[in-house]
DSSP file (Angstrom, degrees, kcal/mol; ACC not computed):
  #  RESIDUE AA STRUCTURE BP1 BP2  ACC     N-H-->O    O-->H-N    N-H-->O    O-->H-N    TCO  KAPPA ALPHA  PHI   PSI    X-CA   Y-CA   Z-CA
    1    1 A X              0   0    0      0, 0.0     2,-0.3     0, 0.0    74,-0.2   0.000 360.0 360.0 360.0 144.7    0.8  -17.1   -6.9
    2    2 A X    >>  -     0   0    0     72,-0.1     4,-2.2    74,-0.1     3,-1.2  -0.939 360.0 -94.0-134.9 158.9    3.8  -18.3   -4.7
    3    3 A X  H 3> S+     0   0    0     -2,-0.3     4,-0.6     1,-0.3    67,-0.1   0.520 115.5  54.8 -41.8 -20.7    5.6  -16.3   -2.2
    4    4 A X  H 3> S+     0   0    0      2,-0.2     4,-1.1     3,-0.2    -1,-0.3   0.615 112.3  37.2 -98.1 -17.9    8.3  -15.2   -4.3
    5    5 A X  H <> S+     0   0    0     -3,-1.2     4,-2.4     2,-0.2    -2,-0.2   0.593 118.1  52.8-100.0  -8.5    6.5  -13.6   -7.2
    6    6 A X  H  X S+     0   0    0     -4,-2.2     4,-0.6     2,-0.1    -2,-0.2   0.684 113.0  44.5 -91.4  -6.9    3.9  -12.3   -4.6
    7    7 A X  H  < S+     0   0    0     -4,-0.6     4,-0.3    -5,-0.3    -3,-0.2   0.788 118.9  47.3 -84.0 -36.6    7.3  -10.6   -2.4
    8    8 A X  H >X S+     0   0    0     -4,-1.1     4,-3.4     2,-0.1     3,-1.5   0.969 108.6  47.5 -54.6 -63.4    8.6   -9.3   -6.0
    9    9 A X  H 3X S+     0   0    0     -4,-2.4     4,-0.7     1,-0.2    -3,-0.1   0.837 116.6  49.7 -50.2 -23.1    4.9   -7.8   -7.4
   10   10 A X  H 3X S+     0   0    0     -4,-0.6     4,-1.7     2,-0.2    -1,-0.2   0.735 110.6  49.2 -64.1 -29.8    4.9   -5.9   -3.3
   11   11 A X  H <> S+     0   0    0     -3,-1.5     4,-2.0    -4,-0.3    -2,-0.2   0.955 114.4  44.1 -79.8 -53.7    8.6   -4.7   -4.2
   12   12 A X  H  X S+     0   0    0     -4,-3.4     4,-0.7     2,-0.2    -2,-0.2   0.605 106.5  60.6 -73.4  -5.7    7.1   -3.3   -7.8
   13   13 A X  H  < S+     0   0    0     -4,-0.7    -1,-0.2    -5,-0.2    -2,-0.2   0.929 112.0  39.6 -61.1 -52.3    4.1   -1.7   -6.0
   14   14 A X  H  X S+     0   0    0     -4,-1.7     4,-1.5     1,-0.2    -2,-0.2   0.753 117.7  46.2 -55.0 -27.9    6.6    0.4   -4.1
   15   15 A X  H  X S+     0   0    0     -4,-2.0     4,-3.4     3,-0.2     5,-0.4   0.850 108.9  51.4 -73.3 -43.2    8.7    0.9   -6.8
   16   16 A X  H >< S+     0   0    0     -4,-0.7     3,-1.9     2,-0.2     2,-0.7   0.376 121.0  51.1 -61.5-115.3    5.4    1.9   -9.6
   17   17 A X  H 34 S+     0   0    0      1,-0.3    42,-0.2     2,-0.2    -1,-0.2   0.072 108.1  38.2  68.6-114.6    4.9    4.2   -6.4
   18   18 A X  H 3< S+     0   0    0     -4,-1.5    -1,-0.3    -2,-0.7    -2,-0.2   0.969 120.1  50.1 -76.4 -60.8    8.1    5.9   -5.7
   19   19 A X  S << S-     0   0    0     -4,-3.4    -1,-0.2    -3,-1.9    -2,-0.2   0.622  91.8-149.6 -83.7 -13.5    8.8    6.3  -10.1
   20   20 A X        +     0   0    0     -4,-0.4     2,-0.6    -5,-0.4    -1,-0.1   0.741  41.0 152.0   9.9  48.3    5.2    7.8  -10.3
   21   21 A X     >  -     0   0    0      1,-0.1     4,-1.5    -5,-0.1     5,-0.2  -0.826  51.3-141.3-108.3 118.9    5.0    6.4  -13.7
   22   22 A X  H  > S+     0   0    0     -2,-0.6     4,-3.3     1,-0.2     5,-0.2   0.904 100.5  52.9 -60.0 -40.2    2.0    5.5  -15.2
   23   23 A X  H  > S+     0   0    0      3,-0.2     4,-3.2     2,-0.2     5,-0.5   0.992 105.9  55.6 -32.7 -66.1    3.3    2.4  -16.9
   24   24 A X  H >> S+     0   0    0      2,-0.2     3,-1.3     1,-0.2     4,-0.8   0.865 108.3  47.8 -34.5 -78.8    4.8    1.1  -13.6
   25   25 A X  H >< S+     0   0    0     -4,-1.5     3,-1.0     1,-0.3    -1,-0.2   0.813 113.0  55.1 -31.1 -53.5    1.2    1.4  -11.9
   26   26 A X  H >< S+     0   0    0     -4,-3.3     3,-1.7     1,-0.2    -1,-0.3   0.783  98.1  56.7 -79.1 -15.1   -0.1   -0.4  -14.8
   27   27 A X  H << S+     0   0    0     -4,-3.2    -1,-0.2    -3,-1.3    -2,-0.2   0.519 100.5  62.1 -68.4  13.1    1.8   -3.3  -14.9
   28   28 A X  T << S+     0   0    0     -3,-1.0    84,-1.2    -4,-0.8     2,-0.2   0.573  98.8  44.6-111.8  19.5    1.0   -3.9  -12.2
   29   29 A X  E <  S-a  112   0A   0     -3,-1.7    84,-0.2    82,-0.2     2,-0.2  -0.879  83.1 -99.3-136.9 156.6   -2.8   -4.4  -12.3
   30   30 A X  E >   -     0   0A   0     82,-1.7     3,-1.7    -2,-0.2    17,-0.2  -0.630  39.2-108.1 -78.2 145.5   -5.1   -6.5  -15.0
   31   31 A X  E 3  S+     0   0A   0      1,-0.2    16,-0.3    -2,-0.2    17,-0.1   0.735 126.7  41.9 -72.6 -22.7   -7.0   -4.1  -17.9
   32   32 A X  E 3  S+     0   0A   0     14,-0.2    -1,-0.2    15,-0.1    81,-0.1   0.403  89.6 137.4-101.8  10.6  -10.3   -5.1  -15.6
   33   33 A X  E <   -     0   0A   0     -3,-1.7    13,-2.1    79,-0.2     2,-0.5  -0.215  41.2-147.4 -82.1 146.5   -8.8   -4.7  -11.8
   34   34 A X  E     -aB 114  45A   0     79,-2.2    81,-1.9    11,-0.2     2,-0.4  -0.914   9.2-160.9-119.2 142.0  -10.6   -3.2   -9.0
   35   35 A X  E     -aB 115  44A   0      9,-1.9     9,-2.5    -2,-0.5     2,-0.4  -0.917   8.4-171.6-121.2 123.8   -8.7   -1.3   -6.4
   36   36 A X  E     -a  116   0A   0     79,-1.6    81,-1.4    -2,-0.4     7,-0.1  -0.995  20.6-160.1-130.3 147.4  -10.2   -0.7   -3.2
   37   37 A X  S    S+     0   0    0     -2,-0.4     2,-0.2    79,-0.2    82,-0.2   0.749  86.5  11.6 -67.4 -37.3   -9.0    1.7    0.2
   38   38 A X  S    S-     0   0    0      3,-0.2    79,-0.3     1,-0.1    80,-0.2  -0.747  84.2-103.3-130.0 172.4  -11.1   -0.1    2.4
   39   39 A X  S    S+     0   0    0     -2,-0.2    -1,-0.1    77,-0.1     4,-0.1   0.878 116.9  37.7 -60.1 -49.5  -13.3   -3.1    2.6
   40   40 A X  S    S+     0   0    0     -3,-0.1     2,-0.4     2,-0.1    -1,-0.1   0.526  89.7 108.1 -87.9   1.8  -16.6   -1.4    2.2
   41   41 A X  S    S-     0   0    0      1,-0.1    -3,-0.2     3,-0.0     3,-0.1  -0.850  79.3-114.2 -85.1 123.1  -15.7    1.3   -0.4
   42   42 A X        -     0   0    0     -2,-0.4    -4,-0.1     1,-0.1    -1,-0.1  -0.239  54.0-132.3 -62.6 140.6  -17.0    0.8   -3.8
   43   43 A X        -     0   0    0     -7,-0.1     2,-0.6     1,-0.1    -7,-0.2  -0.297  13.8 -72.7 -92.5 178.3  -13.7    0.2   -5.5
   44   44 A X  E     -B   35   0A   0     -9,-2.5    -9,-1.9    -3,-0.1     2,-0.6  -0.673  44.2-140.9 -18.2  77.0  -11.7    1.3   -8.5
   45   45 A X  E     -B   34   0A   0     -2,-0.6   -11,-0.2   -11,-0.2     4,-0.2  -0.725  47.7  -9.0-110.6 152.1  -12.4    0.2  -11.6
   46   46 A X  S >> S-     0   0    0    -13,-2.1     3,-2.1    -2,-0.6     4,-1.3   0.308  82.1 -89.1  84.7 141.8  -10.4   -1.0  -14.8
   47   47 A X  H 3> S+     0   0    0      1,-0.3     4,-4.2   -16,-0.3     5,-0.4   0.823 122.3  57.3-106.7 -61.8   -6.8   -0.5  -14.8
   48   48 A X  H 3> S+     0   0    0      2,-0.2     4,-0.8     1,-0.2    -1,-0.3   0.639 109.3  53.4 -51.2 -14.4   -6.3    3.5  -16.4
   49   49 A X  H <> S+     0   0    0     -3,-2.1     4,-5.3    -4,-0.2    -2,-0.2   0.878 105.6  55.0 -88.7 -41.1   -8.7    4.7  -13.2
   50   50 A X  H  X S+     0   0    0     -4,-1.3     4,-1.8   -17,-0.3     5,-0.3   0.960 114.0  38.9 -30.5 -55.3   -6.2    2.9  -10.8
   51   51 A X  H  X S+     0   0    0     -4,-4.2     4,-3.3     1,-0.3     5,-0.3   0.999 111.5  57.1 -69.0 -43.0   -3.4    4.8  -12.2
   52   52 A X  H  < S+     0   0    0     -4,-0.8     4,-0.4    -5,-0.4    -1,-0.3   0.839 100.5  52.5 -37.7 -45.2   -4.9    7.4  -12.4
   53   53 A X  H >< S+     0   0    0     -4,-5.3     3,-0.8     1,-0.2    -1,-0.2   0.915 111.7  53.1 -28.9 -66.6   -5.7    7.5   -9.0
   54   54 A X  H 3< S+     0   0    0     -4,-1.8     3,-0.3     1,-0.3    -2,-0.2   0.649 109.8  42.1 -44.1 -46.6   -2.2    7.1   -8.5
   55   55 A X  T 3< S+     0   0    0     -4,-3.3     3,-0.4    -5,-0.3    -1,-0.3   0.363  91.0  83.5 -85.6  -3.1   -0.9    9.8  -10.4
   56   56 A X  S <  S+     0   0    0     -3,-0.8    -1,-0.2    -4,-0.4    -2,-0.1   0.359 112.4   7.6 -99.8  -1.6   -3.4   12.6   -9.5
   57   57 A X  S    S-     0   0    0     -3,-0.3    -1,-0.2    -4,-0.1    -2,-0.1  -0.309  89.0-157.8 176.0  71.8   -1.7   13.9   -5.8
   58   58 A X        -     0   0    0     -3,-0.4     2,-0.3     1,-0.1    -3,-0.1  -0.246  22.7-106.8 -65.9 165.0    1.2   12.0   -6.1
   59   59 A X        -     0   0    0    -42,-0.2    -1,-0.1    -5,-0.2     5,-0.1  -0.625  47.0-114.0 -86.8 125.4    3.1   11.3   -2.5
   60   60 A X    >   -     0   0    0     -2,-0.3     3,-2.4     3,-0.1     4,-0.2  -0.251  41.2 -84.2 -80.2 169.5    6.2   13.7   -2.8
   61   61 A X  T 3  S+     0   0    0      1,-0.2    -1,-0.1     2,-0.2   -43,-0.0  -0.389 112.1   3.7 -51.7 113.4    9.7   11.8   -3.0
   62   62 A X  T 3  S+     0   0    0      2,-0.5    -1,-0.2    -2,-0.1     3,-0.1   0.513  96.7 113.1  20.5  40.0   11.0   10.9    0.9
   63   63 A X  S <  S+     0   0    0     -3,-2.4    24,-1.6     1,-0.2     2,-0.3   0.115  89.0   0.4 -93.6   4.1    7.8   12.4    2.3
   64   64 A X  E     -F   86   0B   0     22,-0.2    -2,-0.5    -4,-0.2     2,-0.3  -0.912  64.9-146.4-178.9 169.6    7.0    8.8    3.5
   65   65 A X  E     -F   85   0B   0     20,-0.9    20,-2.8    -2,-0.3     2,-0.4  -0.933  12.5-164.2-130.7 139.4    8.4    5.1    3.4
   66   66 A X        -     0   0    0     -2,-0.3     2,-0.7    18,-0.2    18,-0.2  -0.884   8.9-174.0-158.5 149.0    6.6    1.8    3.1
   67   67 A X        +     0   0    0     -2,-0.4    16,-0.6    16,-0.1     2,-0.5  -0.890  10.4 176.6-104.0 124.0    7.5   -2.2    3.8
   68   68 A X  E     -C   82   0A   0     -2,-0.7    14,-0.2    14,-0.2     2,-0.2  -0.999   7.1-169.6-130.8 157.4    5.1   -5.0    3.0
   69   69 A X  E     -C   81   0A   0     12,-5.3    12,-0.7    -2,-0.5     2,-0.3  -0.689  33.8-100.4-129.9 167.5    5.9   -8.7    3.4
   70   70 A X  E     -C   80   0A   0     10,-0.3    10,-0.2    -2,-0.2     3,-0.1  -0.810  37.8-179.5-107.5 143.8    3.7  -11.6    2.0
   71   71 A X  E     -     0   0A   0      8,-3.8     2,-0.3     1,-0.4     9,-0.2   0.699  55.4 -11.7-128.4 -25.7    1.5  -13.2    4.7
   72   72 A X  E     -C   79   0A   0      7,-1.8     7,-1.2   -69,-0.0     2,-0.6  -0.944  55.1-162.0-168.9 150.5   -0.5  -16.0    3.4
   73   73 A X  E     +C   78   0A   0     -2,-0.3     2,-1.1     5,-0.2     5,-0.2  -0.640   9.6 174.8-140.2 109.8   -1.3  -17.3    0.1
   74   74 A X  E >   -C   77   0A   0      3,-1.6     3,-1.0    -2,-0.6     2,-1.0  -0.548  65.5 -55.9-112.1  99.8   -4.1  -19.7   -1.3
   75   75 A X  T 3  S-     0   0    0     -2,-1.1     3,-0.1     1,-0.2    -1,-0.0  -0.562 119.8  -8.7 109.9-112.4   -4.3  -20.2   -4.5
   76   76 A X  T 3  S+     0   0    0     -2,-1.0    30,-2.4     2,-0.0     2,-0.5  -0.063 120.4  82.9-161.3 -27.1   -4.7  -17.0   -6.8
   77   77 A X  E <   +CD  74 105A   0     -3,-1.0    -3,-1.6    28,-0.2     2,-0.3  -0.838  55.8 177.5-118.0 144.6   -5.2  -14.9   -3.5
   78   78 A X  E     -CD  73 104A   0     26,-0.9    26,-1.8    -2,-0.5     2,-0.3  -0.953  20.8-155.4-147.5 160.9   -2.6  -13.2   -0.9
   79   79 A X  E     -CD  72 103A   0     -7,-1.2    -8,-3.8    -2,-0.3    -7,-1.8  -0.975  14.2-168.1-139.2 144.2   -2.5  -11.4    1.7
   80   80 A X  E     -CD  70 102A   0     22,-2.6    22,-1.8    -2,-0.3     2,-0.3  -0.881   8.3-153.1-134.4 163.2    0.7   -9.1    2.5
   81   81 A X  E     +CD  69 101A   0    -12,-0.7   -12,-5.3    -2,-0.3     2,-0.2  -0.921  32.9 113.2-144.1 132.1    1.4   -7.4    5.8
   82   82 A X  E     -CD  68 100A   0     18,-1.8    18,-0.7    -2,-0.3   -14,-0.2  -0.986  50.1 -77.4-179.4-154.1    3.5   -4.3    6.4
   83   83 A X        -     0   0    0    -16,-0.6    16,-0.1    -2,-0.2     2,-0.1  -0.404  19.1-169.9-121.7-171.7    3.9   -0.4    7.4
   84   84 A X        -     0   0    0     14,-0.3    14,-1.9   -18,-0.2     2,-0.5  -0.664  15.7-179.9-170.3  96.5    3.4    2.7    5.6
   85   85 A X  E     -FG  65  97B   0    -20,-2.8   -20,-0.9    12,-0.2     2,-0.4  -0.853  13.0-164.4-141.7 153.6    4.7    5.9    7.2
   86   86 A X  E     -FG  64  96B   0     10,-3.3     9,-2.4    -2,-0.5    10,-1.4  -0.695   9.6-156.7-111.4 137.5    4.5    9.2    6.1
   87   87 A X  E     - G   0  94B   0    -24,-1.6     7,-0.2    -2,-0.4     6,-0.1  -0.854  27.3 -94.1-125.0 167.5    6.9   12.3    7.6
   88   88 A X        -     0   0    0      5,-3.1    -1,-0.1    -2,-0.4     7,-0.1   0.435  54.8 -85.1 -42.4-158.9    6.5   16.2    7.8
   89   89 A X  S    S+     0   0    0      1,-0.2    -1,-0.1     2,-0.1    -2,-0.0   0.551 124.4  69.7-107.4 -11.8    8.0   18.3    5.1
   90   90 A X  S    S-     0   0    0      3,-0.1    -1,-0.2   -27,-0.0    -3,-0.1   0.996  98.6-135.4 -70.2 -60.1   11.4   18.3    7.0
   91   91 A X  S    S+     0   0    0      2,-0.1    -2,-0.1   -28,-0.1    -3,-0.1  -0.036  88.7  71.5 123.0   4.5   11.7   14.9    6.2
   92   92 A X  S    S+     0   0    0      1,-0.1     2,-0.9     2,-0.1    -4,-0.1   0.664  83.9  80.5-111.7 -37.6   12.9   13.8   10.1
   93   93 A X  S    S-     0   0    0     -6,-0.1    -5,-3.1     1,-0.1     2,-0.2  -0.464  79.7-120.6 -87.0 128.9    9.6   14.3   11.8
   94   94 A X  E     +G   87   0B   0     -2,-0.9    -7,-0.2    -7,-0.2     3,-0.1  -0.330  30.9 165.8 -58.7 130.9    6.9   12.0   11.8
   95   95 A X  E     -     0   0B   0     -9,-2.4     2,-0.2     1,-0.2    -8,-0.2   0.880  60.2  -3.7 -99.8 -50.4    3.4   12.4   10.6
   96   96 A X  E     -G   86   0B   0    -10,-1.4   -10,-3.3    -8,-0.0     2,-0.5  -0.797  47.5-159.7-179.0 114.1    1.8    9.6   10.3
   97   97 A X  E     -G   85   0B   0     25,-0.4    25,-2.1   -12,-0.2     2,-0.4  -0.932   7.4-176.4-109.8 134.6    1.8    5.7   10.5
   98   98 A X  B     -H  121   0C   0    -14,-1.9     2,-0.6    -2,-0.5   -14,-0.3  -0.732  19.2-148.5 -85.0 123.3   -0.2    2.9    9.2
   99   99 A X        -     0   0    0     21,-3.7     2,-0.2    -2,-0.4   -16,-0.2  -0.778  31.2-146.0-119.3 120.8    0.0   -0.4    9.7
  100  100 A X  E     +D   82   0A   0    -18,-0.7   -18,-1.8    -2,-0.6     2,-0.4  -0.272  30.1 169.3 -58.9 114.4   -1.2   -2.6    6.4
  101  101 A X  E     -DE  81 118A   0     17,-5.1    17,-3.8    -2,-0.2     2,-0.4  -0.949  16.6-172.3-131.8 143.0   -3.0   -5.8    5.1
  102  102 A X  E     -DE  80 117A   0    -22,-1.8   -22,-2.6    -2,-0.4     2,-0.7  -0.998  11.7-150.7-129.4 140.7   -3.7   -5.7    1.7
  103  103 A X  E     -DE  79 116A   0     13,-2.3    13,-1.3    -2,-0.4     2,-0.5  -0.895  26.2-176.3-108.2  82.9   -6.0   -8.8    0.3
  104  104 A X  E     -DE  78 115A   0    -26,-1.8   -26,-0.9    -2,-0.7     2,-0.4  -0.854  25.2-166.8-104.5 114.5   -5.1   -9.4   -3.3
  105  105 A X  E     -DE  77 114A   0      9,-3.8     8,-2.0    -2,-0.5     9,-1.3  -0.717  20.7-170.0 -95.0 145.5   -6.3  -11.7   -6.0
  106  106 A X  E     - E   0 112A   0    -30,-2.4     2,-0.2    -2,-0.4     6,-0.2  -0.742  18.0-121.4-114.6 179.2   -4.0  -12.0   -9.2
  107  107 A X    >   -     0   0    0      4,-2.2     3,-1.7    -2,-0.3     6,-0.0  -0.474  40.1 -90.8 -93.2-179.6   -4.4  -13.6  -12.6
  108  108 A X  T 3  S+     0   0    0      1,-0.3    -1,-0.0    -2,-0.2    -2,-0.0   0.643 120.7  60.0 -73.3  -6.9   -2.2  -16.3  -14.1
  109  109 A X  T 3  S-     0   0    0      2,-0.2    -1,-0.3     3,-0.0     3,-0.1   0.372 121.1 -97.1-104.5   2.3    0.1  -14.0  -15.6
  110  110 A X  S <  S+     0   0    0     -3,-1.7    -2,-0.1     1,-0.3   -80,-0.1  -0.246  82.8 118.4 121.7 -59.2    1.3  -12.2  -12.4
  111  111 A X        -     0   0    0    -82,-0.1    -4,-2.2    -5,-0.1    -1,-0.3  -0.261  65.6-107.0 -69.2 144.3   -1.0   -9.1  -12.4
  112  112 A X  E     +aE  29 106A   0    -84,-1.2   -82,-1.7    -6,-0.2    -6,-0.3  -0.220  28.0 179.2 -74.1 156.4   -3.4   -8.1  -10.0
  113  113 A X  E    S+     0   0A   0     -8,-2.0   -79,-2.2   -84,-0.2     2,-0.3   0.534  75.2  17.6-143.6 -48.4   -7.1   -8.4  -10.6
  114  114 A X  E     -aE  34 105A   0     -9,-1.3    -9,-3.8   -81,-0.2     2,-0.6  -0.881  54.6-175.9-175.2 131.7   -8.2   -7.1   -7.1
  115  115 A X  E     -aE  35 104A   0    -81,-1.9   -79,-1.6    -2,-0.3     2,-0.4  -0.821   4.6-175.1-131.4 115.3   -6.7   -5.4   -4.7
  116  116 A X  E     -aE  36 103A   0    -13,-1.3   -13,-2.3    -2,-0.6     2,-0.6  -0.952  12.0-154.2-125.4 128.0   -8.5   -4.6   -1.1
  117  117 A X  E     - E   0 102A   0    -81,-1.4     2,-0.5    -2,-0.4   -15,-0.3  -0.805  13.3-173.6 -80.8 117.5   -6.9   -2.5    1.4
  118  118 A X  E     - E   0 101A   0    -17,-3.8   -17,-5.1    -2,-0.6     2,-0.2  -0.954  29.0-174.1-135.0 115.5   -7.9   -3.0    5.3
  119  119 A X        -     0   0    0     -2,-0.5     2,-0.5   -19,-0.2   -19,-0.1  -0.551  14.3-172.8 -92.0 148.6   -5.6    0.4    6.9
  120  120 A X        -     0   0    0     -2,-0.2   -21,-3.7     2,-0.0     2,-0.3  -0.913  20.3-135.0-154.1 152.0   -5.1    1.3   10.6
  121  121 A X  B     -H   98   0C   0     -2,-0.5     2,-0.9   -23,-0.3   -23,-0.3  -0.644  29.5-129.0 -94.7 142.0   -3.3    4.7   11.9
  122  122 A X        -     0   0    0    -25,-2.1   -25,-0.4    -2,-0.3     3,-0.1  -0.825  26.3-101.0 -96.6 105.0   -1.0    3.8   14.6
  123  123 A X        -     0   0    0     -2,-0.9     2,-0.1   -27,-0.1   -27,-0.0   0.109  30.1-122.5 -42.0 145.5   -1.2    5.7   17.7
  124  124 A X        -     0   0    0      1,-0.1     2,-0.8   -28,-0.0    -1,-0.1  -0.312  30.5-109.7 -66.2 163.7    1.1    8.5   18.6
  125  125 A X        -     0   0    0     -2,-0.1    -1,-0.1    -3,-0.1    -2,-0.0  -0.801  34.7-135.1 -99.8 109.6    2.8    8.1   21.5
  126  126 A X        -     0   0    0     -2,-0.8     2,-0.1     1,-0.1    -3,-0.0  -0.307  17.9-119.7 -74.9 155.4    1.6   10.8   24.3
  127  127 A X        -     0   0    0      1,-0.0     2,-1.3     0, 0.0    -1,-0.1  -0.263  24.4-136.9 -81.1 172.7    3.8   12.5   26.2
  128  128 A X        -     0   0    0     -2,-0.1     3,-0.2     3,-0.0    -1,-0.0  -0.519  18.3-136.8-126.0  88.9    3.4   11.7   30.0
  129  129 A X        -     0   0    0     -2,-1.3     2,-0.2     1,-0.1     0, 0.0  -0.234  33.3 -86.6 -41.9 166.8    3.6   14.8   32.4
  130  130 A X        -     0   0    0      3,-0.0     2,-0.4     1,-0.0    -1,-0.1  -0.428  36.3-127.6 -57.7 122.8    5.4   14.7   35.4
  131  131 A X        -     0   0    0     -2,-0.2     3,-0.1    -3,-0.2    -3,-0.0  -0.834  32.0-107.6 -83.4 140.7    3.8   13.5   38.5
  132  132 A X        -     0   0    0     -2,-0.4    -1,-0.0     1,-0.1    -3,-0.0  -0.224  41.6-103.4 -47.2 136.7    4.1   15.6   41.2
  133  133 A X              0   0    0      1,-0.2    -1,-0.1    -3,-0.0    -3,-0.0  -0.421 360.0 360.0 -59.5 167.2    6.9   14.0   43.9
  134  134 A X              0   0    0     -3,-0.1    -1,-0.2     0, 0.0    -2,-0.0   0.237 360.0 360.0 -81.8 360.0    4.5   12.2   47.2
């Protein structure tokens, strides 16, 4: 894996994604790939539960946006950095943000083999009352 096919397969996760087409999802994982949300969650396995995954309460269409960048690579394994952020049903307000690493080993052919997510929710921003003047 080199940075440019691991910044392209990040561009075609968002895309499989956004199309919600099960083809997309599956080219983009190996017939044997384990998908995990977290580190410590038994993952995903085999390529048809991924999509499935994917396809079973898809995200609807500009209810949320997401960036990832490639962050290090050794080998067979990357790790990509980005956002993820999701808005209310107007489509202006915000709901919820994430900030991403995802830990990914591929095969030689491009497709992903295993795929671990490590998530974090991003604080809201509080509002700040007034202080009374001294």
């Amino acid at each position: 894996m080199d940075h440019v096919r691991f910044a392209a397969w990040l561009r075609g996760y968002i895309d499989a994604w956004r199309s919600g087409e099960r083809a997309a999802v599956e080219a983009l994982f190996t017939e044997d790939a384990t998908y995990s949300f977290a580190p410590f969650q038994p993952p995903l396995v085999g390529r048809p539960a991924i999509a499935a995954m994917w396809l079973e309460d898809p995200d609807k269409p500009g209810s949320w946006s997401a960036e990832y960048r490639p962050l290090a690579i050794d080998g067979d394994v990357a790790v990509a950095e980005g956002e993820t952020s999701y808005r209310k049903a107007d489509g202006a307000t915000q709901d919820v943000d994430y900030r991403n690493i995802f830990v990914c080993e591929f095969a030689a052919d491009g497709r992903c083999r295993s795929f671990v997510e490590w998530y974090m929710t991003v604080p809201q921003a509080r509002e700040q009352e007034d202080e009374p003047a001294a």
